[in-house]
Structures are given as structure tokens and as C-alpha cells.
N, C-alpha and C positions, 0 to 999 in steps of 0.2 A: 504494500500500500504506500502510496505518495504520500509526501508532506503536506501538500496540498489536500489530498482526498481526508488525512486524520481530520485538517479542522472544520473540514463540514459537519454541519450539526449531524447528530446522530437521533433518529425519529425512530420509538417503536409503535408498530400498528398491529394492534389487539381485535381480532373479531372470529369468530367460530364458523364465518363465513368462508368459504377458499376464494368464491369471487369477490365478493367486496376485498378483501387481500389484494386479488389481482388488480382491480382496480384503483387501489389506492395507490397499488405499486406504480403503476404507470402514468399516475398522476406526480406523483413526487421523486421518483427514482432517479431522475439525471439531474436533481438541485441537492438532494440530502443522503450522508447515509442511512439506509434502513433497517431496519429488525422486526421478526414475525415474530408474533403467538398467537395461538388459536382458543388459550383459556386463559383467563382471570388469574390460577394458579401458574399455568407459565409464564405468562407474564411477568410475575413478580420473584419467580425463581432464573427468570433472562436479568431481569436490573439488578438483582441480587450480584449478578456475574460482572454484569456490563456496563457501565458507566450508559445513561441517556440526557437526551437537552428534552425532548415533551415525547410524552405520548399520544396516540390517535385511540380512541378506546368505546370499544362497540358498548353500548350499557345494555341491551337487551341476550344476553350470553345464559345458556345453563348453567347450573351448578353456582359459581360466582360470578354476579354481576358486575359490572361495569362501575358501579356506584360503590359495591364489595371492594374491589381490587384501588379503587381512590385512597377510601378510609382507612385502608390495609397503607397505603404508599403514606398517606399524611401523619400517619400516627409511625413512620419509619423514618428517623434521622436521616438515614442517609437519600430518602427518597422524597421527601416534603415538599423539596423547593422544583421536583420536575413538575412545569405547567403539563396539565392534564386537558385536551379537548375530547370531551363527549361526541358521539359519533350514533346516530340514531334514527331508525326511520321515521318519516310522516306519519306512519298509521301506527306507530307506538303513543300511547298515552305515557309521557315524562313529566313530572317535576322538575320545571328547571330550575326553578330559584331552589328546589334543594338541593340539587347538585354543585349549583354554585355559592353555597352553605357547604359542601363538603369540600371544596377547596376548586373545583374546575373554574377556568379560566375560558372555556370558550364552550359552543355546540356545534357541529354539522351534522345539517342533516341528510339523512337519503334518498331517493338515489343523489350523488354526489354530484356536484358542478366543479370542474376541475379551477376553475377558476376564481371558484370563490374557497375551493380548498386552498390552494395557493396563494391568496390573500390571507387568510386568516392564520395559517400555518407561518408566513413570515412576519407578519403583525406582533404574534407571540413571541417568535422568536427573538424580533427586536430589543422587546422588553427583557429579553433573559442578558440578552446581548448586552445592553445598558446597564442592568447592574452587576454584569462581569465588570466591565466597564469602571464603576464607579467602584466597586472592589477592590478593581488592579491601582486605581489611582490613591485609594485609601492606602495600601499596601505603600506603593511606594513614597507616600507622603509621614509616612511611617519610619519606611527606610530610610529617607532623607534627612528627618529629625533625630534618629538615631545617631546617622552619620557627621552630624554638625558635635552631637556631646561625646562623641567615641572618644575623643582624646583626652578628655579629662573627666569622664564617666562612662566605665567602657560598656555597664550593663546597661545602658540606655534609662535607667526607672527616670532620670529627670525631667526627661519629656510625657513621660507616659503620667506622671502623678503631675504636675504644674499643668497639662492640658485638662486634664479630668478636674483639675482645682477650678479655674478657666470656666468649665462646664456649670461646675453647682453656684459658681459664681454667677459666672451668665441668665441663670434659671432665678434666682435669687433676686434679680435686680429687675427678673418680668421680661428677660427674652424668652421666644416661644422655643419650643425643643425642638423644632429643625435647623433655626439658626445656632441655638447652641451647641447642639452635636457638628456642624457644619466649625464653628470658631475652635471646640475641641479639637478636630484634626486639623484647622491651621493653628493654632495656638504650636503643636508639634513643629515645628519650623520657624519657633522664634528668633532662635540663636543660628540660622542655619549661614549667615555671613562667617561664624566662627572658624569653619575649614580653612578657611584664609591667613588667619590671626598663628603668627609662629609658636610654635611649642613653649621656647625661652617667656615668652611671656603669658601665654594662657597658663600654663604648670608652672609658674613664677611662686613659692611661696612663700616671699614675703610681699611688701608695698608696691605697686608699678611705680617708677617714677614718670614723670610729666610724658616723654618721650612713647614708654612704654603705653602707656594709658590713653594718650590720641592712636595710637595702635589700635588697641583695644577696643575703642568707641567705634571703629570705622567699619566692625562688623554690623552695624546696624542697617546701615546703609549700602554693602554689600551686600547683605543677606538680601534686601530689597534691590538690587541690583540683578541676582539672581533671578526673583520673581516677577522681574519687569513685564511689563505687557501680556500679563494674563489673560486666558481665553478661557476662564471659567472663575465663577465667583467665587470657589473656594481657595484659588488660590490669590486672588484680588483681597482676601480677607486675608488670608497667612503674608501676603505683603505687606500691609497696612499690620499688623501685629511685629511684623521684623524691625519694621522703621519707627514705630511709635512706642514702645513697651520700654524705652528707658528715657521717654518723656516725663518729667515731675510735675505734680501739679501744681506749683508754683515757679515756672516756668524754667528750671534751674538745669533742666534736662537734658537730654541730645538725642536726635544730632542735630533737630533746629528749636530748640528751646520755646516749644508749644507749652501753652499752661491751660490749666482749667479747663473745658469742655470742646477748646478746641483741638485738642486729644482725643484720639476716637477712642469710643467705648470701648473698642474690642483690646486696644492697646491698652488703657485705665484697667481692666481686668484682667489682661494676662502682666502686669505689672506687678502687682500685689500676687499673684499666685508662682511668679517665678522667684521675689522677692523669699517669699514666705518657705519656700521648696528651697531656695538656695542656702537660708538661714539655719533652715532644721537640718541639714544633709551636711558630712564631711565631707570635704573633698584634700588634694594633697596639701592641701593651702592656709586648711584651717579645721578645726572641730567641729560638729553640730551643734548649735545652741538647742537650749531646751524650747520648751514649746513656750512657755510663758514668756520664756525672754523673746522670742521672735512675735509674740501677739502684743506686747510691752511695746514693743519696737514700730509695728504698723499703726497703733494709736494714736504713738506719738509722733510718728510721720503724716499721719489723716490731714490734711488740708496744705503740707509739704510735698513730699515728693507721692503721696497717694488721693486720690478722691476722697475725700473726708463722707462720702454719699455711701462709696461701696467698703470701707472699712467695716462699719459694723453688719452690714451685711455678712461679707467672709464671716468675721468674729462667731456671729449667730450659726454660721454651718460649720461651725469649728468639728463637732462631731465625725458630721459626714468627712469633712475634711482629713480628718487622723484617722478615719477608719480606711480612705483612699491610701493613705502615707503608711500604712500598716500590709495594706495586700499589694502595693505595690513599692516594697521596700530594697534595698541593694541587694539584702541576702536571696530576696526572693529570684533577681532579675540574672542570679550569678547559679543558681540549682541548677 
């Protein structure tokens, strides 16, 4: 098999039929790869073996139905997320709003119109396609942020606990939960200008001097240099967190010494949660402060270098916060 041929979707079609089989086969045979069963049971004992992108699935079958063989795949992890299209005739009496209660995503009916199988079969498949998609990008925006703290935290947890801080912050202050799972994974690529920044001075453990420290600063701005000209808003936001997140709220900041609210919110909150992460965590440079001394310390920063607005917010989710800082700790990220 070609490289080509592996990444066509792979379709199985379920029917106790041999000609509806044939049929379908020659409706879709030269866009996808295919797979037959003829019961409910083999069916589910083929995806057991075989990796599938959707199945085509007769509901009117002996033994186990159509509707069987869904509930059977929804209630199986590994089989939940294959969109399912119902497949049925005219003179069957169906429930379709229960079917799409059981989890199906589509219906065709029979006898078949090739043309409208082939609409709706890539229709589905798009949408599987788009959240591989948005997957693969999470994935590597993941990897990204990892790779900005490898050098001076090699288990990554700094990104992974300051983004999820980010989040309950986010939610706290009345973002809605798409935008703040969306600021979560950019929050992960705050520091990602760092790769830039020389070893001698990021692993520096004692004071930078002056020299060292416009060094330092100028990851902010490269890391947004990196994110330039985005072509999706999640990374339009992990931009806008690279360049603003060591903005203070009394304008004392960098790299262009914004104050007050003309700091974007997303920057004002992954501030305090990168702050807060950095405080509590050893790194080669310095100890962990305890927790009091780092919520001591954001108090008395609140209308300085943090939003005097979302300080006691954080404070108030202190819990969820250290329960974050607890499952996603250095020991854990090093097992």
C-alpha cells in the first residue's frame, strides 16, 4: 500500500445486505479506503482490529441492530469519537432523533443516491478532519511551550501549571470557557522568545547585571516576533500574551511600558499566574518561596506591577490553584 493510499480515510460499511455492500462499494470505492461487515457483531470485532475514520451502518440488521452496534461503539473508548451515519430504508419506521441521542451524526436513506452519499460522507469527514486539525495544533503548541522552558525546566510542568492558572483565572474574572481554554493553550507560549536568550544568562544564578537583563527583556518581543502574523486567533492571542505578560500595571513594564487597562487582559492574567508559578517553583537560580510569601507578595504588588481587579480574584481560587500546583508538580513531570 502507498503512502498516499494509508491516508485516505478509512470507511466501514455495515449491512446484512451483499447488494446494498455492493452498492455502496461503488459509490465510494475510488475516494476512501473500505471495510465490510455483514453483522452488528463483526463489525465491532473488524474496529476492534482496525483503526476506522466513520462508519456507514445498516440499522435494520438481525440479531444486533444498527442502533445495538452505536451504543456498543459509544460506551467503547477507543471507539466513541468514530462518527456513525445510519443507513436505512424508506419503508423502515426509525426514530431518528433517537438515534441521534445515541450518538449518530448523520442518516441515509435507501435506495441510495450516490450523490448525496458522497456529500454527506465528506461533510462528516471534514469535521473529523478539523478536529485532527485542531489536535495537531494543540499538540504542537504544547511542544512549542515546552520547548521555550527546556533549558531551565526541563520537565516542562511551568507551562503546563501557569497556563491552567491563566484558565481558572480567566473563568474567574467572567471569560466564557471557550475563550479561556483557547488563552490556556496560548498562555503555553509565553516565554517562547526564550530559545533565543543565551544559556550564560537565563541559568545565570545570581543578579543579571544591566547588560545581561536588556538581554533578557528582549525575549518578549521575540517571542512575538515568532508569532507574527497569525492566521488563527489562537495564536493572535499567545502573541498578544508573549508581548504583554511582563507589562506592570503601573506602567513600569516592558517592552513598551503599557499600564492599566491598556494591557490586554489576557497579558494582566497570565502575569500574575506566571508571577505566582515562578515564585513557588525552584529553579537553578533560587528556592521556592512558600505559598504565603508569594500571595504576600501579589497583594502587595495589586495596583503595581499586577491589576489590583484580578489579584483577589486569583487569591479567592487559591485552592483550585494549589491543587493545579500539586498534580502538576516537577516530580510528577520527571516519573
Amino acid at each position: 500500500m502507498s503512502l498516499l493510499e494509508k491516508v485516505l480515510p478509512r470507511i466501514l460499511i455495515v449491512d446484512d445486505e451483499p447488494a446494498n455492500l455492493k452498492i455502496l462499494r461503488q459509490v465510494l470505492q475510488d475516494h476512501y479506503r473500505l471495510a465490510f461487515a455483514r453483522s452488528g457483531m463483526a463489525a465491532l470485532e473488524l474496529m476492534a482490529k482496525e483503526p476506522m475514520d466513520m462508519v456507514l451502518l445498516d440499522v435494520m440488521m438481525p440479531g444486533m441492530t444498527g442502533f445495538d452496534v452505536c451504543k456498543k461503539m459509544k460506551a467503547t473508548k477507543s471507539l466513541e469519537n468514530i462518527p456513525v451515519i445510519f443507513v436505512t430504508a424508506l419503508k423502515d419506521t426509525i426514530d431518528e432523533e433517537h438515534g441521534f441521542e445515541m450518538g449518530a451524526v448523520d442518516y441515509i436513506t435507501k435506495p441510495v443516491v450516490p450523490s448525496i452519499v458522497m456529500a454527506r460522507v465528506k461533510a462528516q469527514l471534514s469535521l473529523v478532519q478539523a478536529d485532527v486539525l485542531k489536535a495537531t495544533q494543540v499538540d504542537l503548541i504544547q511542544r512549542l511551550g515546552r520547548a521555550a522552558e527546556y533549558k531551565d525546566n526541563e520537565t516542562g510542568m511551568h507551562v503546563q501549571r501557569m497556563s491552567r492558572y491563566s484558565y481558572v483565572l480567566a473563568k474567574a474574572a467572567g471569560i466564557d470557557e471557550e475563550l479561556a481554554m483557547e488563552l490556556q493553550l496560548a498562555a503555553q507560549m509565553h516565554d517562547l522568545g526564550k530559545i533565543a536568550i543565551p544559556d550564560n544568562i537565563l541559568l545565570k544564578p545570581g543578579r543579571l547585571d544591566n547588560d545581561e537583563f536588556r538581554q533578557m527583556k528582549a525575549h518578549a518581543q521575540i517571542g512575538a516576533d515568532i508569532l507574527s502574523n497569525p492566521k488563527s486567533q489562537l495564536v493572535a492571542l499567545a502573541r498578544s500574551i508573549a508581548i504583554s505578560h511582563h507589562e506592570k500595571w503601573d506602567g513600569s513594564g516592558y517592552p513598551h511600558g503599557l499600564s492599566g487597562k491598556d494591557i490586554p487582559i489576557e497579558g494582566r492574567i497570565a502575569a500574575i499566574a506566571d508571577v505566582f508559578d515562578a515564585l513557588t517553583s525552584e529553579r537553578p537560580y533560587k528556592p521556592a518561596w512558600k505559598v504565603e510569601d508569594a500571595v504576600a507578595l501579589l497583594e502587595e504588588q495589586a495596583g503595581k506591577h499586577f491589576d489590583p481587579e484580578l489579584i483577589p480574584l486569583f487569591i479567592k481560587e487559591l485552592p483550585q490553584i494549589l491543587q493545579i500546583k500539586t498534580e502538576f508538580s516537577e516530580r510528577q513531570g520527571t516519573a
